[in-house]
N, C-alpha and C positions, 0 to 999 in steps of 0.2 A: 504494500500500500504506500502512494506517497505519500510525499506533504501535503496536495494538495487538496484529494481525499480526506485527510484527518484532518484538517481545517475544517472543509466542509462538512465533515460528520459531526468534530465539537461546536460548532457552531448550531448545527441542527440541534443537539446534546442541550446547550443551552438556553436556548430558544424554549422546547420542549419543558425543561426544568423551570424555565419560567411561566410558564403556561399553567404546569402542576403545580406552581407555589402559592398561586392564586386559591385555590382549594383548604378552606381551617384544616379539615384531618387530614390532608396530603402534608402540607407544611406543619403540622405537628408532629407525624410519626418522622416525617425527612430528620427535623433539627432535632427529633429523640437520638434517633438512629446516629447524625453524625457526632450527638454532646457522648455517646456510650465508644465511637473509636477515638475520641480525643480524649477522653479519659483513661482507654486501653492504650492508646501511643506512649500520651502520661505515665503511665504506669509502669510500663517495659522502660521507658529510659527511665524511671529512676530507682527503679530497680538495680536494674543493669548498670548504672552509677554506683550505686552503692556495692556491688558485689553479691547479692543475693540470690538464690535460686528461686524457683516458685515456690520449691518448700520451705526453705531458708523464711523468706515473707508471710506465708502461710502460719509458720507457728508463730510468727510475731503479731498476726494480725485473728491470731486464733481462729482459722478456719484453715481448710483443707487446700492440699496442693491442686486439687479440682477445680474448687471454686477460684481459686488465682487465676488458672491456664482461662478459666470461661470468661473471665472479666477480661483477660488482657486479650482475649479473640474477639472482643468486643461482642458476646453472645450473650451476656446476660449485663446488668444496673448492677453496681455493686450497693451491697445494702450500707446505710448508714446506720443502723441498730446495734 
């Protein structure tokens, strides 16, 4: 594919995206969806700053090396309780 093809496509991309924005529960699950991988980004760098493993983190934050891996795939909200 060239450039000018993927120009053309994120553009369509765009477009598109803004057309769905328009929509309450489109633009609600979207900015859910993208605030759960910026908190999972978050999370793996500072992690991995500090040196820890999932498990390493896990017992610190007392839950299971599962629920670490699931938050930092950005597949689930980490709880605040």
């Amino acid at each position: 594919m060239n450039k000018k093809n993927l120009k053309k496509i994120a553009n369509s991309f765009n477009n598109d995206l803004k057309n769905d924005l328009k929509s309450k529960n489109f633009k609600k699950s979207f900015y859910g969806e993208l605030l759960k991988l910026q908190i999972a980004e978050e999370m793996v760098k500072l992690r991995k700053k500090r040196g820890l493993t999932q498990k390493d983190l896990a017992q610190k934050i007392n839950t299971t090396q599962a629920v670490v891996s699931r938050i930092e795939t950005a597949q689930v909200f980490p709880s605040t309780n």
